[in-house]
N, C-alpha and C positions, 0 to 999 in steps of 0.2 A: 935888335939887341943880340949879342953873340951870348950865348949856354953854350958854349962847348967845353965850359971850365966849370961848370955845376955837377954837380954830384948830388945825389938824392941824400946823402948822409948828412948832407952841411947844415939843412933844415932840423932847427927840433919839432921833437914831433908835439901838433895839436889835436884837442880835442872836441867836438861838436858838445853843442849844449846839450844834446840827450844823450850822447857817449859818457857826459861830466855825470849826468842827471845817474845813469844805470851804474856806473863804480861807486858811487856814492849813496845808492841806496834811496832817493829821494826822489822826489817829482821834478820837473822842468821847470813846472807852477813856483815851486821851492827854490830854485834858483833866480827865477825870475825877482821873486818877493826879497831877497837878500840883497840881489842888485839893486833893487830899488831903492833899498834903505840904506846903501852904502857898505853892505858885509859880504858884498859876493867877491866870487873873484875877478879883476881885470879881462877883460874878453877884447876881442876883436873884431868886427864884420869883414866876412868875405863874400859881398854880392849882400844878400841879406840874412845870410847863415851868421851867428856867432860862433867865435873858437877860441879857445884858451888852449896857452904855452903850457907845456907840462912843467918848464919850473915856473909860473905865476901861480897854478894850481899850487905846489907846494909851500910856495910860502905862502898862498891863502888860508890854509891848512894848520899849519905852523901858528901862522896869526892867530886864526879860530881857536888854537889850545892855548896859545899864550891868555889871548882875553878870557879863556872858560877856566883857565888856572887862576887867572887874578880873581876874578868872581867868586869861586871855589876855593880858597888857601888852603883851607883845614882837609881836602879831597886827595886819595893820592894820585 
């Protein structure tokens, strides 16, 4: 396969499930349990590691306030 037209910029950048786990304040355990019930964010396997896109994190994120807003109306 010829790379000689790659460039490291062309990649957005991902995040490991205990990279996601430490900016966010929460356990691994915690992301694990979200994914399982369908409120995590989309990830990927690389070999057997998980990684998330830095924009699927954000519109997981996004989503998460949209559904804790509708839950919430009367909240600002």
């Amino acid at each position: 396969m010829d790379t000689s037209h790659a460039h490291p910029d062309t990649f957005e950048p991902v995040l490991s499930l205990s990279e996601l786990a430490d900016r966010l304040h929460v356990t691994v355990q915690t992301l694990y349990d979200l994914r399982s019930r369908g409120r995590g964010p989309r990830g990927f396997r690389v070999g057997r590691e998980l990684r998330f896109r830095s924009s699927e994190i954000e519109a997981w994120l996004t989503r998460m306030e949209a559904d804790d807003a509708a839950r919430h109306p009367d909240r600002p």
